[in-house]
Structures are given as structure tokens and as C-alpha cells.
MIDOTOR-771468 format. One record per atom (N, C-alpha, C): y, z, x; atom name; residue number from 0; residue in one letter. Coordinates in Angstrom, 1 decimal. Layout:
N
      y      z      x at   i aa
      Y      Z      X CA NUM  a
...
This chain:
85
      y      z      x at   i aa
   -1.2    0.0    0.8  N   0  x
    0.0    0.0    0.0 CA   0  x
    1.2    0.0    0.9  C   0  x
    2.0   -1.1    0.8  N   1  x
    3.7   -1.2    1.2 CA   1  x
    4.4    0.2    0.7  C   1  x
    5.7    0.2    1.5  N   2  x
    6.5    0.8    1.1 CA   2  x
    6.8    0.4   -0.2  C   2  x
    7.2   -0.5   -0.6  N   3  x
    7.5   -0.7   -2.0 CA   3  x
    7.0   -0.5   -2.9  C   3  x
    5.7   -0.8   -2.8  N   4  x
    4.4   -0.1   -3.8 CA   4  x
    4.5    0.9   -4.2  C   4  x
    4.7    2.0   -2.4  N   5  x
    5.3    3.2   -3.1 CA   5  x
    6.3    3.6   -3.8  C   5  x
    7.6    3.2   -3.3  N   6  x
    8.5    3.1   -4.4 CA   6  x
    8.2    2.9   -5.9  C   6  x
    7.7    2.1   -6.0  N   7  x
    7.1    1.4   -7.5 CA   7  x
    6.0    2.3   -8.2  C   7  x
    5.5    2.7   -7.3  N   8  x
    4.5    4.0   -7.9 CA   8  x
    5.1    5.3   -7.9  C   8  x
    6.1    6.0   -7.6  N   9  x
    6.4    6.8   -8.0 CA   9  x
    7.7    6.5   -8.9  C   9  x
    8.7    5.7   -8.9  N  10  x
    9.5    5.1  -10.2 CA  10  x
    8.5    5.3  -11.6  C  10  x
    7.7    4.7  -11.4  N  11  x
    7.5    4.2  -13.0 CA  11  x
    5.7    5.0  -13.4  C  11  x
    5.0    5.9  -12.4  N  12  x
    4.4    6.4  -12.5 CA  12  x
    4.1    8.1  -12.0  C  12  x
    5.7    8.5  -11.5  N  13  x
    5.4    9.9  -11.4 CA  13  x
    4.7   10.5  -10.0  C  13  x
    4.5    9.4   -9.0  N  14  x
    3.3   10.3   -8.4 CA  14  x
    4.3   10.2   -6.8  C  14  x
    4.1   11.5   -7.1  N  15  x
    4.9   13.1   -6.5 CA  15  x
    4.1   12.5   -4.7  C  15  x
    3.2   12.2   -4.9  N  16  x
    2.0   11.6   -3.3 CA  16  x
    2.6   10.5   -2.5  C  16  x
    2.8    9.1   -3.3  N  17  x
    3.7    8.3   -2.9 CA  17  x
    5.2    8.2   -2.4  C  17  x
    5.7    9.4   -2.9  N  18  x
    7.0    9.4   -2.9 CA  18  x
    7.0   10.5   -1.1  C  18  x
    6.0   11.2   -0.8  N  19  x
    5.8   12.3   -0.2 CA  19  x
    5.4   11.5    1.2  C  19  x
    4.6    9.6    0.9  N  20  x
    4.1    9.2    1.7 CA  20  x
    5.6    8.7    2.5  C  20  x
    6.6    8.3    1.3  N  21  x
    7.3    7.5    2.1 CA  21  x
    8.4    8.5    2.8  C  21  x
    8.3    9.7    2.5  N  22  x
    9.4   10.5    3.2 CA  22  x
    9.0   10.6    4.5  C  22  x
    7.5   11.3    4.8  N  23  x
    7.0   11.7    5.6 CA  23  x
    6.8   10.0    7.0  C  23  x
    7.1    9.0    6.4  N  24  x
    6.8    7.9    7.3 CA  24  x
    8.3    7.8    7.8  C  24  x
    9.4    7.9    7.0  N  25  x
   10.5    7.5    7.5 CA  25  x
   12.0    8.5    7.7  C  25  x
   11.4   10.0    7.7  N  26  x
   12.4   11.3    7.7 CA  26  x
   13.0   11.2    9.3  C  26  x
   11.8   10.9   10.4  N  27  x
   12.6   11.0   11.4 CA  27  x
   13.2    9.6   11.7  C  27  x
   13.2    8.8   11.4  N  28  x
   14.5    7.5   11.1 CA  28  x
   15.6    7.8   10.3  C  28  x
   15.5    8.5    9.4  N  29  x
   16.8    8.9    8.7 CA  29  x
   17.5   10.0    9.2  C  29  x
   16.7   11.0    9.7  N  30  x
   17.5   12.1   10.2 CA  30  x
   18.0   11.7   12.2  C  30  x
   17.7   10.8   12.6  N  31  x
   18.4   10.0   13.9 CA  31  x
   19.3    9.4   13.3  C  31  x
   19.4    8.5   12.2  N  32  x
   20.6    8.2   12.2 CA  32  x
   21.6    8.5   11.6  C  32  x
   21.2    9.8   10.6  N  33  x
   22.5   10.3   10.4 CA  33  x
   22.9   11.5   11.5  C  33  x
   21.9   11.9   12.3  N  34  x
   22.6   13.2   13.3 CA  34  x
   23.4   12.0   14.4  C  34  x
   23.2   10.5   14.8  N  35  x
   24.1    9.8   15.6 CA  35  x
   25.7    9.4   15.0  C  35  x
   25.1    9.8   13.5  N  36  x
   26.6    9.6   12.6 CA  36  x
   27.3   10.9   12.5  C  36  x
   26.5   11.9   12.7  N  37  x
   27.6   13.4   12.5 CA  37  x
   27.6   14.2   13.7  C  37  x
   26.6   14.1   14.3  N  38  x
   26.5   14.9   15.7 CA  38  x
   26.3   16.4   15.4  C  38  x
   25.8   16.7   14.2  N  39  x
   25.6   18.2   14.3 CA  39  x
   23.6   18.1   13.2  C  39  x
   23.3   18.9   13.6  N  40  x
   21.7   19.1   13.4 CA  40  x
   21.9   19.8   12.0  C  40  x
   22.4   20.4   11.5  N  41  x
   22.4   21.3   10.2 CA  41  x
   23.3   20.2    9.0  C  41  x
   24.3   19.6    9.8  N  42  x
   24.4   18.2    8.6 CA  42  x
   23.4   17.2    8.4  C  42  x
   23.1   16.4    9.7  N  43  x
   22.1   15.6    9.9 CA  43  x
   21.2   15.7    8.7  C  43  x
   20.7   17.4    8.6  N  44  x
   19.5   18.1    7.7 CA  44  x
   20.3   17.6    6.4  C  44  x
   21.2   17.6    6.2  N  45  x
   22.1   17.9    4.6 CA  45  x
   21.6   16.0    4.2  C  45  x
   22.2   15.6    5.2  N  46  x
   22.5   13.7    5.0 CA  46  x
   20.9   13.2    4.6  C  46  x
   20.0   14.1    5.7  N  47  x
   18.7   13.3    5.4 CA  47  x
   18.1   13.9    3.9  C  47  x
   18.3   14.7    3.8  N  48  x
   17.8   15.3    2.6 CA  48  x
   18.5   14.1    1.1  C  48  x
   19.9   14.2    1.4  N  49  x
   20.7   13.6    0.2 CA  49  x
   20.1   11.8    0.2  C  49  x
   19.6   11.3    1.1  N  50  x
   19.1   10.0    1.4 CA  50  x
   17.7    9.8    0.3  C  50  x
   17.0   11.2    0.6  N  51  x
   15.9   10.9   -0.1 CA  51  x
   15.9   11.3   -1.3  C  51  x
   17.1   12.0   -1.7  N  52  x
   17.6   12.4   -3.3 CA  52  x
   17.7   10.9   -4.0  C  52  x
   19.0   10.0   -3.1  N  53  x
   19.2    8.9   -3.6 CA  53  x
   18.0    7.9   -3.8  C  53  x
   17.4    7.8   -3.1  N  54  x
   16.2    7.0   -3.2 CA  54  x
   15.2    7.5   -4.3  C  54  x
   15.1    9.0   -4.8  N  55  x
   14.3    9.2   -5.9 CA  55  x
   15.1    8.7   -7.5  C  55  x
   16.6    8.8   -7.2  N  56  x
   17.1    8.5   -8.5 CA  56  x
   17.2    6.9   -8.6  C  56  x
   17.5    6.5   -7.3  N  57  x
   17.5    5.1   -7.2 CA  57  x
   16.3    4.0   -7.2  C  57  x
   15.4    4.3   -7.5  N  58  x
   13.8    4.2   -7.6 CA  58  x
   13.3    2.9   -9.0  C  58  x
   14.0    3.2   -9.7  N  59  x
   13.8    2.3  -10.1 CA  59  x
   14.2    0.7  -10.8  C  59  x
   16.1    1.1   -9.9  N  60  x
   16.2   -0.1   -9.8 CA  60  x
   16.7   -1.0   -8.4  C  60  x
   15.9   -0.2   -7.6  N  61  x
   15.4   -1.3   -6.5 CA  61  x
   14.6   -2.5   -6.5  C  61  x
   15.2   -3.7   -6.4  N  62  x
   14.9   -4.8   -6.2 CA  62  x
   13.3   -4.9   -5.6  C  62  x
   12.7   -5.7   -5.9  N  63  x
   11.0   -6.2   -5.3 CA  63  x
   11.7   -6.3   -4.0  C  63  x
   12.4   -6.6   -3.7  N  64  x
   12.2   -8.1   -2.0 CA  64  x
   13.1   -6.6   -1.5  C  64  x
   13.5   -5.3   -1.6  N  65  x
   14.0   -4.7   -0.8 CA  65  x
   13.5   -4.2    0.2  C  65  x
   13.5   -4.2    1.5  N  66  x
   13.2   -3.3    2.5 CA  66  x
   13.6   -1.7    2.6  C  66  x
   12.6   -1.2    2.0  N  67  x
   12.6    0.1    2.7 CA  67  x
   13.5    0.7    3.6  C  67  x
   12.5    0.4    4.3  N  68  x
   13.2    1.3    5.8 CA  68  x
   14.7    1.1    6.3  C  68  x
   15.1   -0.8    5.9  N  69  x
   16.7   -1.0    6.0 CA  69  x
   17.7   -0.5    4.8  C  69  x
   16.9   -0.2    3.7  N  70  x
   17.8    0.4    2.7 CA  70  x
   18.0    1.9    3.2  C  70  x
   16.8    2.8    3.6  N  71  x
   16.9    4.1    4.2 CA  71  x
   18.2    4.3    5.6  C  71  x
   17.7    3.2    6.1  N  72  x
   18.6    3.5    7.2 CA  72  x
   20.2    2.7    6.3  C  72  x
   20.4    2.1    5.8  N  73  x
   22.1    2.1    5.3 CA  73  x
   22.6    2.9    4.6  C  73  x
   21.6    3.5    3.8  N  74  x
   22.2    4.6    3.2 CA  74  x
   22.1    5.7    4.1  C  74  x
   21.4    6.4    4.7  N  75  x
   21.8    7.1    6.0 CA  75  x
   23.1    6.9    6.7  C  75  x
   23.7    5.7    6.8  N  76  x
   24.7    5.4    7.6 CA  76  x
   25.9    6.1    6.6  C  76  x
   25.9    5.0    5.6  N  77  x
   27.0    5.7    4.4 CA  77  x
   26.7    6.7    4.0  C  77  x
   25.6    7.8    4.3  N  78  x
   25.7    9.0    3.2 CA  78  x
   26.8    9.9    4.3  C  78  x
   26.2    9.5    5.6  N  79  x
   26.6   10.6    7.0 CA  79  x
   28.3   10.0    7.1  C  79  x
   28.6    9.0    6.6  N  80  x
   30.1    8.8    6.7 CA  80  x
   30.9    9.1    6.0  C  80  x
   30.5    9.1    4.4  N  81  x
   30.8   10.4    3.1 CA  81  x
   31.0   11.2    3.5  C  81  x
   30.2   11.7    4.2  N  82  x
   30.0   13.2    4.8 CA  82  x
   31.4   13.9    6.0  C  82  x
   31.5   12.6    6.2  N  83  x
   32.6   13.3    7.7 CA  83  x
   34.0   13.0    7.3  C  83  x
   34.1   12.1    6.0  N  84  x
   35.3   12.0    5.0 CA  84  x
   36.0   13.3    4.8  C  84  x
């Protein structure tokens, strides 16, 4: 199963596993690039957390052809520059 699969399996089916697969494959990508965007380890924590908030509300209307990992990492970028606003 793709990333997207997962996404699609926990959107529209609830399952708490998939959503858990994709954090667990891509947290230390999200929390590198928001600690290179804030420089502090306890925001970093705040940014990567709020990434994968957005990605559970935003679940189900992500596009088929989306990447993953490039959506995780832009919104990492923009959450950590919110952040320093």
C-alpha cells in the first residue's frame, strides 16, 4: 500500500493503523524541516505535530496524483513560517 492508499484508508475508512503508518514513515522528515525553519526543538515539536493535524482534516480532499511526502514537506515549510510570524 502507497502513501496515498493510506491517506484514502483512513479518510474515508477510519483506520486509526494507516494514518499511524504514515506518520511513523515520515515524522522525522517533517520535524527536519520545520526545526531548519524555526531553529528551536520544542517548536519544531509544535510544527510537526500541527502538520499531521492538517493532513488528518485535510484527508479527504487530497487529490489521487498528490505526493505525500511533497505535500508533508510544504506544509511543514508553511506551517514553521506561520509559526515565526
Amino acid at each position: 500500500m502507497d502513501d496515498m492508499e493510506r491517506v484514502r484508508e483512513y479518510a474515508f475508512r477510519g483506520s486509526e493503523e494507516a494514518f499511524a503508518t504514515l506518520v511513523s514513515r515520515h515524522i522525522n522528515m517533517v520535524y527536519s524541516v520545520a526545526l531548519r525553519h524555526v531553529g528551536n526543538p520544542h517548536s519544531a515539536q509544535d510544527v510537526t505535530q500541527a502538520v499531521f493535524i492538517i493532513l488528518a482534516r485535510k484527508s479527504r480532499s487530497l487529490r489521487q496524483e498528490t505526493t505525500i511526502s511533497g505535500w508533508l514537506f510544504q506544509t511543514a515549510r508553511l506551517t514553521a513560517a506561520n509559526l515565526l510570524r
